[in-house]
C-alpha positions in Angstrom: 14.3 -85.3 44.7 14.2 -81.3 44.6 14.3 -79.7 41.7 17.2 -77.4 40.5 15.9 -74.6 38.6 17.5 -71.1 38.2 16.7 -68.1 37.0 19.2 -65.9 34.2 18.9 -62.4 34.9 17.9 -60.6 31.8 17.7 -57.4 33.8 14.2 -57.5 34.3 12.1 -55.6 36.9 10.4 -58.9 37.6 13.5 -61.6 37.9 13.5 -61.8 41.7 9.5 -62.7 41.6 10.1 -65.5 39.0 12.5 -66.6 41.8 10.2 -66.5 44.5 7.7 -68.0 42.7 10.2 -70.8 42.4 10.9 -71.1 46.0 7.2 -71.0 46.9 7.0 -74.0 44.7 9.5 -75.5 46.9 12.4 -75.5 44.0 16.2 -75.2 44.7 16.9 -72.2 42.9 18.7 -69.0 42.7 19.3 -66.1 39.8 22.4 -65.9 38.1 24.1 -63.6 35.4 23.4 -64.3 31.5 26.6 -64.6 31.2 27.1 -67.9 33.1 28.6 -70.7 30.7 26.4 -73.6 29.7 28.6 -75.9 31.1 28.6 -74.5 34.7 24.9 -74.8 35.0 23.8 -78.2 36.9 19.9 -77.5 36.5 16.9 -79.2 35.7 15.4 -76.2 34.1 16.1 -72.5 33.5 13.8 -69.7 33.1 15.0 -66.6 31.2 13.9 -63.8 32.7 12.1 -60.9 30.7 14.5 -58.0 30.3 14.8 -53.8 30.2 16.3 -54.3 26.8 14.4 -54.2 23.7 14.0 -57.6 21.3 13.7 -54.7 18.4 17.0 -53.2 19.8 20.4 -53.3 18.7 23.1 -55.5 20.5 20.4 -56.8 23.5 23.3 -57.8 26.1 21.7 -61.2 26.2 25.1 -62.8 27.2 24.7 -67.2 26.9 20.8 -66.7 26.4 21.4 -68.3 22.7 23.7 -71.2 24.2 20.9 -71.7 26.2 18.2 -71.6 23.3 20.4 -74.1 21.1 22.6 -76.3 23.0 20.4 -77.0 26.7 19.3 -80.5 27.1 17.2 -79.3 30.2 13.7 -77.6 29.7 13.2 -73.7 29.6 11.0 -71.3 30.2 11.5 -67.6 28.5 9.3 -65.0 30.0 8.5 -61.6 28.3 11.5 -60.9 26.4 13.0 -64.3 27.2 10.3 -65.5 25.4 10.7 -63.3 22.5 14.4 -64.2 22.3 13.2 -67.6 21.6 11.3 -66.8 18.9 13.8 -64.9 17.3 17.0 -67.1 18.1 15.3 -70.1 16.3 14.3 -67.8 12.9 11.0 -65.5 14.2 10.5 -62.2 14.3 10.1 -59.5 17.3 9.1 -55.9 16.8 8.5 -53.0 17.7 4.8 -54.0 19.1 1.8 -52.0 17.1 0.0 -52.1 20.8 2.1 -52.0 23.2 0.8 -54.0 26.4 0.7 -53.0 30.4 -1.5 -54.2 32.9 -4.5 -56.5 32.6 -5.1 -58.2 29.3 -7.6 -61.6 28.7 -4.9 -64.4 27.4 -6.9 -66.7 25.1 -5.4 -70.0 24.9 -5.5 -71.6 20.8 -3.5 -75.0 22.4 -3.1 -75.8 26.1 -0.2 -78.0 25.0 2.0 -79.0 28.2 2.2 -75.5 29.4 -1.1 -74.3 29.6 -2.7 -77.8 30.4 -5.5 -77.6 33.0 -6.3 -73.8 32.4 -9.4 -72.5 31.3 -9.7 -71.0 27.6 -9.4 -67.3 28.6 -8.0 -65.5 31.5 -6.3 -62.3 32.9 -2.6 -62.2 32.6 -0.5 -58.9 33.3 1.6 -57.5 30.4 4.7 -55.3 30.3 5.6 -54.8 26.7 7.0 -52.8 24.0 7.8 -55.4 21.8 6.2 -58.4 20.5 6.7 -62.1 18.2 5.0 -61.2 14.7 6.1 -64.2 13.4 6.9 -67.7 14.6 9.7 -70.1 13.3 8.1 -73.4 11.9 9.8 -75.1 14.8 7.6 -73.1 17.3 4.0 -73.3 18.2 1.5 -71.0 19.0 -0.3 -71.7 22.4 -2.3 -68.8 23.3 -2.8 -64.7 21.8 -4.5 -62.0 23.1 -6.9 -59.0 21.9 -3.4 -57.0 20.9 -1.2 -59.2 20.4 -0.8 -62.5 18.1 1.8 -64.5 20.5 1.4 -65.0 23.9 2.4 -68.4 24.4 4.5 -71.2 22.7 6.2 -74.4 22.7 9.0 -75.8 20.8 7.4 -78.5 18.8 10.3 -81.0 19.4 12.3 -79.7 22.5 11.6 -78.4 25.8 11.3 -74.9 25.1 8.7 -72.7 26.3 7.5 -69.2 26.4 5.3 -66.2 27.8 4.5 -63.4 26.5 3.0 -62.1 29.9 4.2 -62.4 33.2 2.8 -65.8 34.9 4.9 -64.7 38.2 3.4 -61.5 39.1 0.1 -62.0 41.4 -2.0 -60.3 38.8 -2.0 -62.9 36.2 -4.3 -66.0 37.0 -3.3 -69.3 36.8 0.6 -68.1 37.2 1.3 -70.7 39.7 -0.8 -73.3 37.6 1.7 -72.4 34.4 5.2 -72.4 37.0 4.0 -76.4 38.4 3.2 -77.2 34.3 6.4 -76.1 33.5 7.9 -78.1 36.9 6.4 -81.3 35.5 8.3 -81.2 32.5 11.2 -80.4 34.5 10.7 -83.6 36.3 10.4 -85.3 33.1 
């Protein structure tokens, strides 16, 4: 059975390469508006794609994203800030990052968990960030920081909710494709 996974357009210079990566990987999917009810998405998995707005901004036009965070049965993936939406839609806190992060940066995994299973301890991801998680809900886990920045990676520690702070699509980070099939076997159940 193929897998139906789509992609919410956060506005995000990088949405259409989180859907190729998908298709590469041989997934049915396609990108559609944050603004797309729950209830019309037949999926086995979303990703929420990382965004021109700022976390630290006011009113992110972030349309469904927190009927997705609270009310999905089906796994997601939040990259950049998809993944700081996370944090904060479950009780965390995104800033204004101290460092702010582009280009190459050594991701140093603290717990491989599901997500980051199979990958070495440290390797090079590409960042693209202003903002960043300071500080995590109790319901979310920290799986990997870097040099700069305290959360690059986490899991819900109950549900199927997971996050990046960098970009696992873009060719520059290693291990991308390894983190898009980790997050396809949890899809798959």
């Amino acid at each position: 059975m193929t897998l139906r996974i789509y992609v919410v357009d956060n506005g995000g210079q990088w949405t259409h390469r989180e859907w190729r990566m998908l298709r590469y990987l041989k997934v049915d999917t396609k990108i559609v508006p944050n603004t797309t009810p729950l209830e019309q998405l037949d999926v086995d998995g979303l990703v929420l794609s990382g965004g021109a707005p700022r976390i630290s901004g006011e009113g992110i036009p972030m349309g469904e994203s927190a009927h997705y965070v609270e009310d999905a049965s089906f796994p997601i993936l939040g990259i950049c800030l998809g993944c700081q939406f996370i944090a904060q839609q479950l009780g965390g806190t995104a800033v204004s990052a101290t460092t702010a992060e582009f280009g190459k940066t050594e991701c140093i995994v603290d717990d491989p968990n599901e997500l980051l299973a199979g990958l070495p301890s440290r390797f090079t991801v590409w960042e693209s960030h202003n903002d960043e998680i300071v500080q995590l809900p109790p319901d979310l886990a920290l799986l990997a920081h870097s040099e700069n920045c305290g959360v690059q990676a986490i899991a819900h520690r109950r549900r199927p909710l997971f996050g990046t702070q960098f970009h696992p699509e873009v060719e520059h980070t290693e291990h991308g494709r390894e983190i898009f099939e980790n997050f396809l076997r949890v899809c798959r159940g």
